[in-house]
MDTraj code that builds the backbone (N, CA, C; nanometers):
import mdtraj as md
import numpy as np

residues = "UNK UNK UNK UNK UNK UNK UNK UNK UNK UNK UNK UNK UNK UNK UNK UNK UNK UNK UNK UNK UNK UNK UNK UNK UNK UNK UNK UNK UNK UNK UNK UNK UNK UNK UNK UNK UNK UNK UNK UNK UNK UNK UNK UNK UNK UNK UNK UNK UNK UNK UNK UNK UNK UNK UNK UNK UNK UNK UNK UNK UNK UNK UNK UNK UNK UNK UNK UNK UNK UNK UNK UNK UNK UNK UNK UNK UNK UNK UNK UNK UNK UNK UNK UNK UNK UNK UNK UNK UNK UNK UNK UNK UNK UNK UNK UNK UNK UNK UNK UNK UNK UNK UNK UNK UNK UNK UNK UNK UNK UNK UNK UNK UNK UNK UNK UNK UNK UNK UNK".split()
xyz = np.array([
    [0.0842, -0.1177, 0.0000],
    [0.0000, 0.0000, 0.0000],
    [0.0888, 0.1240, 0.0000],
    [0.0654, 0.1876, -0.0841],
    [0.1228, 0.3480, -0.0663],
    [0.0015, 0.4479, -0.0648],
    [0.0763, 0.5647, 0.0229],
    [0.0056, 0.7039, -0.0009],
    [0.0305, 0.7841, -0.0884],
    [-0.0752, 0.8656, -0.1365],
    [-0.0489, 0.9420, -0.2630],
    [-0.0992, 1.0659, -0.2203],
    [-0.0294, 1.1650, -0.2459],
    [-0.0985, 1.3372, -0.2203],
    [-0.1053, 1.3974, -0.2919],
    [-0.1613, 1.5198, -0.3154],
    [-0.2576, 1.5912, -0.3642],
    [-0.3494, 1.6964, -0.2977],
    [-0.3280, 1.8001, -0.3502],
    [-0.4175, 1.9419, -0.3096],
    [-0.4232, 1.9923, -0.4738],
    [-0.5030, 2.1086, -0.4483],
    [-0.5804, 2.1866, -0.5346],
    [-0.6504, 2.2977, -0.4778],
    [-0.6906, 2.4153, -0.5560],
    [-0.7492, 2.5762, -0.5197],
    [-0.8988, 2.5553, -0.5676],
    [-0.9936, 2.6155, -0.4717],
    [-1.0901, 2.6811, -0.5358],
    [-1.0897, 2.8422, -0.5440],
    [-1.1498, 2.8962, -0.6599],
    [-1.1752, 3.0272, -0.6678],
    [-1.3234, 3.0820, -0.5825],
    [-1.3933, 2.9388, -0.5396],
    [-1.5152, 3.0210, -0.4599],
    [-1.5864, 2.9403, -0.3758],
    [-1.6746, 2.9122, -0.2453],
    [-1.6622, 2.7990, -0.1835],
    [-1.8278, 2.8410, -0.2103],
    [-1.8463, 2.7302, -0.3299],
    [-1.9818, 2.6982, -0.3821],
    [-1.9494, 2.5284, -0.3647],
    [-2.0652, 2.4559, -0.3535],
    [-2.0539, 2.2957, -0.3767],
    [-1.9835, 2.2662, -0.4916],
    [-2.0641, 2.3218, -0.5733],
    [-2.0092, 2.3181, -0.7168],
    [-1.8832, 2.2937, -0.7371],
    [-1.8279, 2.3797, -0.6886],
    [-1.6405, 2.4317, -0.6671],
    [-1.5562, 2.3181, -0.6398],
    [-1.6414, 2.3202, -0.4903],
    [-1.5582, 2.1780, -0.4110],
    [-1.5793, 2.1007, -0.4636],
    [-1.6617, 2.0352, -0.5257],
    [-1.7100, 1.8744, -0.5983],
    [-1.6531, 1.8654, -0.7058],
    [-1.6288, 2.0188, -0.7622],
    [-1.5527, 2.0012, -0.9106],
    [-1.4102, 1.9719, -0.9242],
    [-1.3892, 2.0450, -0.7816],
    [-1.2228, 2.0413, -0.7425],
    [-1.1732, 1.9176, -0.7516],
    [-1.2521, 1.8193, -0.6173],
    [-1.2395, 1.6987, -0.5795],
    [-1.2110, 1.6013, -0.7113],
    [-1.2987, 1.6204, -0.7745],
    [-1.3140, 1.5079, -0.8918],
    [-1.1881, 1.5524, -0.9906],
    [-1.1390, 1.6177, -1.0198],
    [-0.9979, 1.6755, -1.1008],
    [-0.9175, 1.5927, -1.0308],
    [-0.8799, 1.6657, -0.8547],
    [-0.7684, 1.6062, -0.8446],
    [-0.8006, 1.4168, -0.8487],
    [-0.8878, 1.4366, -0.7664],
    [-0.8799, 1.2512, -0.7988],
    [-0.8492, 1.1975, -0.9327],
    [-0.9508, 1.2400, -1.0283],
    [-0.9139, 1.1907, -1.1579],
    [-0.7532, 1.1994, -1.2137],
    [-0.6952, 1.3141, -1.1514],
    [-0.5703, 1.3030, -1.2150],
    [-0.4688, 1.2415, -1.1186],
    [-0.4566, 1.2060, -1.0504],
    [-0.3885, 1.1203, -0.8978],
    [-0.4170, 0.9904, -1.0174],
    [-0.5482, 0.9358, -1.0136],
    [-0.5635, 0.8328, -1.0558],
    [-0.5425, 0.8267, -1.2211],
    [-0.5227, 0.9231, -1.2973],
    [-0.4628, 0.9094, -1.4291],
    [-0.3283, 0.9000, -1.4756],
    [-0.2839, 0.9849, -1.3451],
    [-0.1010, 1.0023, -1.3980],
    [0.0040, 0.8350, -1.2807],
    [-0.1077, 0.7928, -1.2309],
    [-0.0802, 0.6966, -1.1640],
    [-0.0753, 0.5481, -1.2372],
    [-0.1667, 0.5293, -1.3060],
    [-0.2682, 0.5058, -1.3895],
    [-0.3121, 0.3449, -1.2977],
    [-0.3838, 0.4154, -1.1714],
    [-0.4593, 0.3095, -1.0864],
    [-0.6485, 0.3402, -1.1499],
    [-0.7098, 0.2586, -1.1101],
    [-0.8977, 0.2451, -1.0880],
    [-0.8895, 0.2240, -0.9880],
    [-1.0441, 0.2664, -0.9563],
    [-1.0748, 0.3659, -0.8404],
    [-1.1063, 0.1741, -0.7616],
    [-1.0632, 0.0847, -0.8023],
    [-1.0504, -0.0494, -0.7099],
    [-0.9394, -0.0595, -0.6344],
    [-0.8548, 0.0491, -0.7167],
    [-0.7072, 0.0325, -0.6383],
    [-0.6765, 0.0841, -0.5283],
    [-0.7904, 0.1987, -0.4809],
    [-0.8086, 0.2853, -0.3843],
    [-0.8570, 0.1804, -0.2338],
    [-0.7926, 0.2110, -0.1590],
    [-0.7914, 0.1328, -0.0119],
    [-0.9304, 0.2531, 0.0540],
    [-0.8868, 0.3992, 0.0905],
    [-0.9326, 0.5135, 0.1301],
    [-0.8875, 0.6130, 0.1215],
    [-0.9842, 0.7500, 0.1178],
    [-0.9356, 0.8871, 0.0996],
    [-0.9779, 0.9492, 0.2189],
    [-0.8333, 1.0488, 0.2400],
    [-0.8412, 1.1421, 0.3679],
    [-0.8235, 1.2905, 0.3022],
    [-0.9507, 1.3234, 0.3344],
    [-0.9384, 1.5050, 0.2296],
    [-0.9683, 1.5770, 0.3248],
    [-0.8895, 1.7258, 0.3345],
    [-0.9001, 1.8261, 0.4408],
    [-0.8814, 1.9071, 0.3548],
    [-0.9707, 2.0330, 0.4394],
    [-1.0221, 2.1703, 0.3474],
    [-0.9914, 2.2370, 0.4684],
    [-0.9302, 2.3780, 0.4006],
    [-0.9147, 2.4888, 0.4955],
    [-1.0122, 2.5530, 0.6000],
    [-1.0067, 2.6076, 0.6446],
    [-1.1344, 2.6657, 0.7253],
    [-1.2074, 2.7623, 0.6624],
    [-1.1859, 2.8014, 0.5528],
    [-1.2585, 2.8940, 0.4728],
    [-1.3656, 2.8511, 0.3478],
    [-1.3370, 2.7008, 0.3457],
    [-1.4023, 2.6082, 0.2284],
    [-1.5381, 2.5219, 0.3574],
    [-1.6915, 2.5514, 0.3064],
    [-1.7661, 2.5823, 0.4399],
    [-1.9238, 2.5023, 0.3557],
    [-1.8844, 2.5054, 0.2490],
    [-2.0201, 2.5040, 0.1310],
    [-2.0783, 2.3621, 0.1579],
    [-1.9032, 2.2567, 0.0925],
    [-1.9564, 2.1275, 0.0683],
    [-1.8720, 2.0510, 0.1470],
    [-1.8961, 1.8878, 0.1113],
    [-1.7531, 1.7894, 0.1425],
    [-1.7055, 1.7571, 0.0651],
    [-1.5656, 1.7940, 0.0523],
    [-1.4824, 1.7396, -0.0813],
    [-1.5160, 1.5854, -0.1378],
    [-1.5621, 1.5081, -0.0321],
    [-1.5716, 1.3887, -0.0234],
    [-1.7099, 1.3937, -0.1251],
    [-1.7601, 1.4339, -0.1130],
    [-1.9262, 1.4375, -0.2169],
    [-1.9155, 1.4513, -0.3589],
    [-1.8018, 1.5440, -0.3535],
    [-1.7308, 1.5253, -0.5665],
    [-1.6743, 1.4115, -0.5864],
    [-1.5558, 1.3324, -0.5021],
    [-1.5030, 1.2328, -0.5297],
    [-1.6055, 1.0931, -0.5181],
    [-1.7280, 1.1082, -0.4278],
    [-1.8206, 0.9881, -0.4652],
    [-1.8884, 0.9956, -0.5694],
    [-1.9076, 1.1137, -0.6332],
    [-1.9620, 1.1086, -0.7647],
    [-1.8841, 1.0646, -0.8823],
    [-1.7937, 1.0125, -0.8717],
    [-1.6942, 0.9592, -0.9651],
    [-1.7259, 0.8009, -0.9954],
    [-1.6977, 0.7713, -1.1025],
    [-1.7649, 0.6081, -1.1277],
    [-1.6549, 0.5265, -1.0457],
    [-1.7288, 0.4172, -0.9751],
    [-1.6626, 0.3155, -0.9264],
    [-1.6046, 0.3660, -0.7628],
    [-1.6671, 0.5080, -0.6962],
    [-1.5834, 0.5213, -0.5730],
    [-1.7296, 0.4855, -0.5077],
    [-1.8099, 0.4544, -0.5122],
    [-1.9334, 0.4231, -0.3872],
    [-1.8950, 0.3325, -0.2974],
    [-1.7923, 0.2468, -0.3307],
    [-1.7550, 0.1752, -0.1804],
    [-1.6379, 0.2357, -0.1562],
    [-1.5500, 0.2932, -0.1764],
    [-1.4244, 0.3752, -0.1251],
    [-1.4608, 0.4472, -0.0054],
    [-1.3621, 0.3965, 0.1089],
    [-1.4216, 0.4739, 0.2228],
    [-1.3421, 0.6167, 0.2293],
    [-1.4293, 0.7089, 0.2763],
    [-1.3913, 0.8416, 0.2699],
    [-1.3672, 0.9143, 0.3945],
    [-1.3211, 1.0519, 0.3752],
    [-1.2959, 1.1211, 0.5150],
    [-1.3215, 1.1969, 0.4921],
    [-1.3389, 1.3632, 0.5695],
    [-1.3260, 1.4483, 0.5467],
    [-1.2602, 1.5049, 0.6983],
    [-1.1909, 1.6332, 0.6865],
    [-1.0995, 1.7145, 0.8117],
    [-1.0814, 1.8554, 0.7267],
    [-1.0641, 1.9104, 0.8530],
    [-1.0885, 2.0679, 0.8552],
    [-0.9121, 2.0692, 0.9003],
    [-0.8543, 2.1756, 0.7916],
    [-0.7348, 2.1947, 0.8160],
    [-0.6958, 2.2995, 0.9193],
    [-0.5856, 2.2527, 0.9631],
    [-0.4819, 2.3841, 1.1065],
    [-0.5126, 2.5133, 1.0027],
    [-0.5893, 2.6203, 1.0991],
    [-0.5469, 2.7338, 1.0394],
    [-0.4324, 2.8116, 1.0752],
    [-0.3398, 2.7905, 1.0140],
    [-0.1932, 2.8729, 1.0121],
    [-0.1743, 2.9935, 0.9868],
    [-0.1544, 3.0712, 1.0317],
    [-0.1286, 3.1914, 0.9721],
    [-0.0137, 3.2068, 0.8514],
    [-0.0867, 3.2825, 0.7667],
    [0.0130, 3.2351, 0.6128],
    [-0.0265, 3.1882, 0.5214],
    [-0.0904, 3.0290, 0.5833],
    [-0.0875, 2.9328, 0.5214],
    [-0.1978, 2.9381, 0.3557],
    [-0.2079, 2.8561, 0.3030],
    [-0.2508, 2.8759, 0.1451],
    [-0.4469, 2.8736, 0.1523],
    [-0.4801, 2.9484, 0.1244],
    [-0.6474, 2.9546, 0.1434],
    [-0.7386, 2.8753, 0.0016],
    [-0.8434, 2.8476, 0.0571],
    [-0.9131, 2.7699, -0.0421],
    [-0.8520, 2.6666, -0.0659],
    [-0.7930, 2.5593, 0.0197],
    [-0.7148, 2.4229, -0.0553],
    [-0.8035, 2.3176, -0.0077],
    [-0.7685, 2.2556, -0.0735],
    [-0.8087, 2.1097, -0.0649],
    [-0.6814, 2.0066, -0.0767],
    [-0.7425, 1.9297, 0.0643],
    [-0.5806, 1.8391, 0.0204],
    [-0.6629, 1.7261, 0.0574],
    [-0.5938, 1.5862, -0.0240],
    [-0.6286, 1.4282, -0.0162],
    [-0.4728, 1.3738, -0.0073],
    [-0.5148, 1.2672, 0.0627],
    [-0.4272, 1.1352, 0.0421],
    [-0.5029, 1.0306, 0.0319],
    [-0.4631, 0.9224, -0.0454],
    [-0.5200, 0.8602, -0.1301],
    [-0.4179, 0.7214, -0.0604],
    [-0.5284, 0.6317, -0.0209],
    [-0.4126, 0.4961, 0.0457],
    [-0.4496, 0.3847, -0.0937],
    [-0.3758, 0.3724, -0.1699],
    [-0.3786, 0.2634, -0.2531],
    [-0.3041, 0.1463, -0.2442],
    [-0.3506, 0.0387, -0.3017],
    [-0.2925, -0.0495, -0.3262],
    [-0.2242, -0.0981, -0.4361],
    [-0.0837, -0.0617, -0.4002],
    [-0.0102, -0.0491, -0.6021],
    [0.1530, -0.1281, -0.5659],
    [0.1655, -0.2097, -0.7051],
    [0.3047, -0.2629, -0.6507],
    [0.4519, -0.1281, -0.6915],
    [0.3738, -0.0032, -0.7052],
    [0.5261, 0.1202, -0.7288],
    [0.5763, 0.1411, -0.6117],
    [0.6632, 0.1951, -0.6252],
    [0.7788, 0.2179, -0.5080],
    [0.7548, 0.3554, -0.5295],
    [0.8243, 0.3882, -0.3362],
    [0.7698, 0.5320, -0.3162],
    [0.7813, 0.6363, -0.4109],
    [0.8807, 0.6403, -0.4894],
    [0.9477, 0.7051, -0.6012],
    [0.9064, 0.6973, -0.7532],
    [0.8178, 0.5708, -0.7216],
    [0.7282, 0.6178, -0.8879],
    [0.5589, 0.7013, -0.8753],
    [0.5757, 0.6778, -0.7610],
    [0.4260, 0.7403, -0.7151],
    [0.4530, 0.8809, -0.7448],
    [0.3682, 0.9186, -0.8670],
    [0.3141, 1.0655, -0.8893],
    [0.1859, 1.1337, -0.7648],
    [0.2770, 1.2555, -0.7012],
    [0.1679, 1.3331, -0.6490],
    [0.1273, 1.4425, -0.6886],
    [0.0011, 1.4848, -0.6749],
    [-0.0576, 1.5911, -0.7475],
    [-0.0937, 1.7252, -0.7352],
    [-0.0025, 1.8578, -0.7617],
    [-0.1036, 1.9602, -0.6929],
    [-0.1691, 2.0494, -0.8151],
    [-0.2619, 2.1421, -0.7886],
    [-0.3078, 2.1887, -0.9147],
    [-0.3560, 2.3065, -0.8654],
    [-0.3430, 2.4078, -0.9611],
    [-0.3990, 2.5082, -0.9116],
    [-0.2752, 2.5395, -0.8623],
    [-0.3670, 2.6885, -0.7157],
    [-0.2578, 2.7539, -0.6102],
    [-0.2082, 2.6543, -0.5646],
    [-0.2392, 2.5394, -0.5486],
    [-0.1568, 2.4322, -0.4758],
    [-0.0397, 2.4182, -0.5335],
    [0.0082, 2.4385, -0.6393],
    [0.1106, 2.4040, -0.6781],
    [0.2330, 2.4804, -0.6391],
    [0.1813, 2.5472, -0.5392],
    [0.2860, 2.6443, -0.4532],
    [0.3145, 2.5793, -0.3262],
    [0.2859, 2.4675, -0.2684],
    [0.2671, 2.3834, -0.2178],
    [0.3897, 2.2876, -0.1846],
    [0.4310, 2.2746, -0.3040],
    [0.5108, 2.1589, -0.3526],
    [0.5703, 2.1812, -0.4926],
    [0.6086, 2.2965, -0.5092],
    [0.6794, 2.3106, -0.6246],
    [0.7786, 2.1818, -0.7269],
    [0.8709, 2.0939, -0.5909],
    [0.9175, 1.9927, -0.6174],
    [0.8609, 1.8876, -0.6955],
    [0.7229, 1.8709, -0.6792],
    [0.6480, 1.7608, -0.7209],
    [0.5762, 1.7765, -0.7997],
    [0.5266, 1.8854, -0.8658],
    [0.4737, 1.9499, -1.0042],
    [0.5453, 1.8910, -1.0953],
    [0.4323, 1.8572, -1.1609],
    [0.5324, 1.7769, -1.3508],
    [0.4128, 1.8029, -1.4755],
])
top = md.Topology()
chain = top.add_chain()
for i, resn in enumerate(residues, 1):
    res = top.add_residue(resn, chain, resSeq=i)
    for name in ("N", "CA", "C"):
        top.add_atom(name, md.element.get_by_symbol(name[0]), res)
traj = md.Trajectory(xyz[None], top)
């Protein structure tokens, strides 16, 4: 089993936003990975304290094949500083890559995040 990470920005904390967010990054975690959503063990997604609308978790069940994927949701440390409107997941899969082929994902402002891991 490995973990996989991933954040992403919204521009506005509508459901819409968050659900749309959610389903990007998942889809692309799980594209540049290139796992199905069987490969997924569980997701742990935390939203800033300013993201209030939806549960990130409600875009990523709308995705084909996650209705049994167990989900989370958490309210992130508000830091002073720290990056607003994010959304962050980790993703526990079951994959035979080594820590080092595992692509993680940020998109958006997130990609300020983790500059290192942007590709």
């Amino acid at each position: 089993m490995r973990g996989v990470r991933g954040a992403t920005t919204v521009e506005e904390n509508t459901k819409e936003a968050v659900w749309q967010a959610a389903k990007e990054l998942v889809t692309a975690i799980l594209e540049r990975n290139g796992f199905q959503p069987e490969d997924i063990g569980a997701a742990i997604f935390s939203a800033t304290e300013d993201i209030t609308a939806a549960f990130p978790t409600t875009g990523m069940r709308q995705l084909p094949g996650m209705e049994a994927v167990p989900l989370f949701d958490a309210r992130q440390m508000d830091v002073e500083g720290s990056l607003s409107m994010c959304i962050r997941v980790l993703l526990l899969t079951d994959t035979e890559k080594s820590q080092k082929e595992i692509v993680h994902v940020y998109l958006h402002g997130a990609k300020a995040l983790r500059p290192d891991l942007c590709r």
